[in-house]
N, C-alpha and C positions, 0 to 999 in steps of 0.2 A: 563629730570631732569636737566637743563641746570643750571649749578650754586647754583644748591638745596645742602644746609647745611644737610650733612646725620650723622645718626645716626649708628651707628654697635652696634649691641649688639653680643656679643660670637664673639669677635674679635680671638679670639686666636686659635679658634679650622681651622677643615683643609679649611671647608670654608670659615667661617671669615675672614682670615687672607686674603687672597685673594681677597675680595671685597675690603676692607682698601687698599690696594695696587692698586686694579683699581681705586678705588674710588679718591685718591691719584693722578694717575695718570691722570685722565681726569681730574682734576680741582675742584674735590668739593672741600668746605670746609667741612671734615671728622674727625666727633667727634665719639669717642669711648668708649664703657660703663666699667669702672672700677667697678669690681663687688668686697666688700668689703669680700665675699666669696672665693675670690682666696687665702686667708693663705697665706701659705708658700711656693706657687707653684714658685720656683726660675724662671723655664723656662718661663711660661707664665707673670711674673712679668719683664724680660728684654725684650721679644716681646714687649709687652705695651711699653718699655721706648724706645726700637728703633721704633714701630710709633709714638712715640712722634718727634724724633730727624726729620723721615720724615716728617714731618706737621701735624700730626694727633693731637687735642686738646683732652686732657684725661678728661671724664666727670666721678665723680665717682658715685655710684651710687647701689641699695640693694633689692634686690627683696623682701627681708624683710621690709622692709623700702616703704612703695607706695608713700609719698610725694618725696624723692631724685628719683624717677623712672620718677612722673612727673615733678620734676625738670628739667630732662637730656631731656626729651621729648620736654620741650618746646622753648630748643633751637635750634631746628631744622626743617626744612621741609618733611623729609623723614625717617624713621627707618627700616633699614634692620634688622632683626633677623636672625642670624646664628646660635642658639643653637645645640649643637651637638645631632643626632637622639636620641643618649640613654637619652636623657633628657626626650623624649615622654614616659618613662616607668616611669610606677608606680606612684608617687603623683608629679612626677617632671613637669609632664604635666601644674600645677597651674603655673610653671614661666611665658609660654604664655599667658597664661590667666589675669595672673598680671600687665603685658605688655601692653595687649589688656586693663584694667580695666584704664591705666595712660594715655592712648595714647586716649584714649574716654572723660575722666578726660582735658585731657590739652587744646586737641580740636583745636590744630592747623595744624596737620599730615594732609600734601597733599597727601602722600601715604606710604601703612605700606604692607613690603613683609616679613610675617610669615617663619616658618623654613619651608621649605617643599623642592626643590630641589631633590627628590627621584619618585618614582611614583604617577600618579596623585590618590590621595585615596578617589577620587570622583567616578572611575571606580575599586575599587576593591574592594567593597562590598561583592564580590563573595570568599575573598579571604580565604586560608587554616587559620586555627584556630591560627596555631603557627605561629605568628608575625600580625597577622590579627589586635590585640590592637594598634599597631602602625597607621595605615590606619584610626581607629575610634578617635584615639586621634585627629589625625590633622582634620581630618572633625567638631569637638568637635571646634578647635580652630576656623574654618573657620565661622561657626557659629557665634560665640562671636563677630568676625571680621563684619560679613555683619548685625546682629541684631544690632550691637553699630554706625550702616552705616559709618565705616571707609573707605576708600577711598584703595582699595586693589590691589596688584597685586600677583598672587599665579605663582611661576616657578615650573615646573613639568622635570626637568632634565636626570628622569630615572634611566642612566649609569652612573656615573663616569668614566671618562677613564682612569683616577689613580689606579682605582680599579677592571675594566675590561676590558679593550685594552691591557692594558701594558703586562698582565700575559695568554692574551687571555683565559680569564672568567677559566684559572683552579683552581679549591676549594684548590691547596693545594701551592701557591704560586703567588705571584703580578710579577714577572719574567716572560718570555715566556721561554716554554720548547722547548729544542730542540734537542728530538727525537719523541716525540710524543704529539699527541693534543689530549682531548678525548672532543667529540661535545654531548652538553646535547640536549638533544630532540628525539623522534620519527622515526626523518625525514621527516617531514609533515606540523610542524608546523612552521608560521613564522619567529618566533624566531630563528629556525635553521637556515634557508634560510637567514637571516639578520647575523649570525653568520660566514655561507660559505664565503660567497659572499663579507662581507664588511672586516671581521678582518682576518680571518686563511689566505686566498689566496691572499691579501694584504703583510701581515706579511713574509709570506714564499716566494713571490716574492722577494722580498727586500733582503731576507738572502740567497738565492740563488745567487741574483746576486752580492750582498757581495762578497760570496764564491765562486764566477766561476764556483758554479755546476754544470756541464751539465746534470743534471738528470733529470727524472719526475718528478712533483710534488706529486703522490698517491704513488710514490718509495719514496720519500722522508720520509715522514709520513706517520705511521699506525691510520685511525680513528676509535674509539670507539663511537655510539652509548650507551649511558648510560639512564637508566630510574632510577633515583632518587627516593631512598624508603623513599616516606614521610608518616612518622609513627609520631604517637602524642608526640613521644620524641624529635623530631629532632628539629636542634635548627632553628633559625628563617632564617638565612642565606640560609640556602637547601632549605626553603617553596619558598624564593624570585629565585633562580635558578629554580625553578619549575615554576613559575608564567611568568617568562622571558621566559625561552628555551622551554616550554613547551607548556603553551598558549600563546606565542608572545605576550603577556600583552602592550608590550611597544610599539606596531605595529599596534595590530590590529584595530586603531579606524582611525576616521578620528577627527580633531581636532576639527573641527565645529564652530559654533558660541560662541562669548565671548571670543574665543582664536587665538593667533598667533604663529607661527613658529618664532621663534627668528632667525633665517636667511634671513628672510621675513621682520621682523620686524625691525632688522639693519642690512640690505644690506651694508651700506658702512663698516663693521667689515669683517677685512679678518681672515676665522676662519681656522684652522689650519685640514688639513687633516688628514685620520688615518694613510698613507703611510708614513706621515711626521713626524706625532707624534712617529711611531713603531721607526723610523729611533736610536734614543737615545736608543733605548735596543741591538742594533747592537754587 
């Protein structure tokens, strides 16, 4: 996307902001959708004016509104969608769709990447009931996307590591604890072994040698084994820790045709290990 004019939509949320900032930084020119639904939100109304102040041009713009949608659309080459997940609930699903309906409309998108950045929800068909709507929405959008033959790129990101490296995936804090870890899974499944091996024994290396401890590492830490009671009450968060530590979901495939490993895909990106990243909770 060498010099491609992008578009962000949901600049402000945790991913958006972040693209704007790459985007930014590698040289687009990176236009940003002023949705005339932000109110009163003071915070996200000075975001927008400091990526203005970095370079970003403010496109405004209204979901309500489908001509100012294809407006913003047609000054660009490329639309990123960042909407935030809770937007896939309930009727708010139509923003993408609205999206898709302007960007089909203006006809000039060389390429439109949908929100999606969570697991891929073309493999999880299979999934528990509770949060399973989210996986059907975005399949819902991808449709729209390939029937309108838009020009697509979908990113299947999985983890955040904001939201499970840092805290090493425990439900009750983004912090890593430091007396005890409890490992979700069996013991059997990949997810575990991808849990062991890449984050906890990484993690504890590191603050061992912090701390000059000359101990064991199984003295160190007590592991708990947990089997997660997923009951038709629980909220959607437990179904996806089931789906992860449980069935290794994020593991078990191979990637196959139609996709790339984004390591593979841009090798010259030096990406940031997890020993490197833990180091900042030190």
């Amino acid at each position: 996307m060498s010099n491609s004019r992008i578009l962000v939509v949901g600049a402000t949320g945790y991913v958006g902001k972040r693209i704007v900032k790459a985007s930014l930084a590698q040289g687009h020119p990176t236009h940003v959708l002023t949705r005339r639904e932000i109110g009163f939100d003071i915070e996200k109304v000075q975001m927008l004016l400091t990526f203005e102040e970095q370079g970003a041009r403010l496109v405004e713009g209204s979901f309500s509104d489908h001509q100012s949608l294809v407006d913003a659309v047609k000054q660009v080459d490329v639309v990123i969608c960042a909407i935030s997940g809770v937007q896939f609930r309930s009727h708010n699903i139509l923003l993408q769709l609205k999206l898709v309906d302007a960007i089909k409309e203006a006809g000039n998108i060389k390429r439109f990447l949908p929100s999606e950045f969570g697991m891929d929800p073309s493999r999880m068909g299979h999934a528990l009931e509770i949060g399973k709507e989210t996986f059907g929405d975005k399949m819902i959008v991808r449709k729209a996307i390939e029937d309108a033959k838009i020009p697509y790129t979908y990113i299947s990101a999985n983890c955040f590591a904001g939201y499970f490296v840092g805290g090493l995936s425990q439900l009750d804090s983004l912090m890593p604890p430091r007396d005890r870890v409890r490992i979700y899974g069996d013991g059997n499944r990949k997810g575990m072994v991808s849990f062991m091996s890449v984050w906890v024994v990484q993690y504890v290396t590191i603050f061992m040698t912090s701390f000059d401890l000359l101990i064991t590492f199984f003295k160190t830490y007590r592991f708990e084994s947990i089997l997660v009671n997923v009951e038709p009450a629980i909220e959607a968060a437990y179904a996806r820790i089931y789906h992860i530590y449980y069935e290794g979901c994020t593991m078990n495939f191979e990637i196959g045709e139609g996709g790339e490993e984004a390591s593979k895909l841009y090798p010259e990106v030096r990406y940031t290990r997890v020993d490197e990243y833990l180091r900042r909770y030190l």
